[in-house]
C-alpha positions, 0 to 999 in steps of 0.5 A: 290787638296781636299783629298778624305773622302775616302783615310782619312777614310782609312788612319785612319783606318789603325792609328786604328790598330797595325802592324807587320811591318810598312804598306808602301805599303797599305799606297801607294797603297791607295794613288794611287787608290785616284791619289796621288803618293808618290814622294821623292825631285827629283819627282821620285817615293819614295823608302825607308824604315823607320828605328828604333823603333819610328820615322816620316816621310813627303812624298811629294805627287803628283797629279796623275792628273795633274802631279803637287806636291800638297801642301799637305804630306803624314805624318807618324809616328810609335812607336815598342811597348814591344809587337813588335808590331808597332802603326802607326799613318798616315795622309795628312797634 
């Protein structure tokens, strides 16, 4: 499955921002409007949260379409700076 511009350039967009909290929810919800669907290993829909102060994480992705995994993860990483704030890199690979 090829990843639209569209859901890279937002994605990318949000990697160009710092955050209250990590953005889970904006991040899923662009993958949905572009049929990717967030899935953890039992290929339920994915629920959880992101724990410390730095960190990453791979979400396996589904196509919307077909109803198959594709080959692809949602990849996140973030880091609490001094300000609280938290920079959010995020990406498919």
């Amino acid at each position: 499955m090829k990843i639209s511009s569209g859901l890279k350039q937002y994605l990318n967009e949000i990697s160009k921002r710092y955050h209250q909290s990590i953005p889970l929810t904006e991040i899923f919800n662009a993958c949905k409007i572009n049929m990717l669907f967030p899935m953890q290993e039992d290929g339920s829909e994915w629920k959880g949260f992101l724990c410390g102060e730095s960190g990453s994480a791979s979400i396996e992705l589904e196509d919307m379409n077909t109803g198959k995994k594709i080959k692809k993860c949602l990849q996140i990483q973030w880091y609490k700076m001094q300000s609280c704030k938290y920079e959010v890199n995020v990406y498919i690979l």
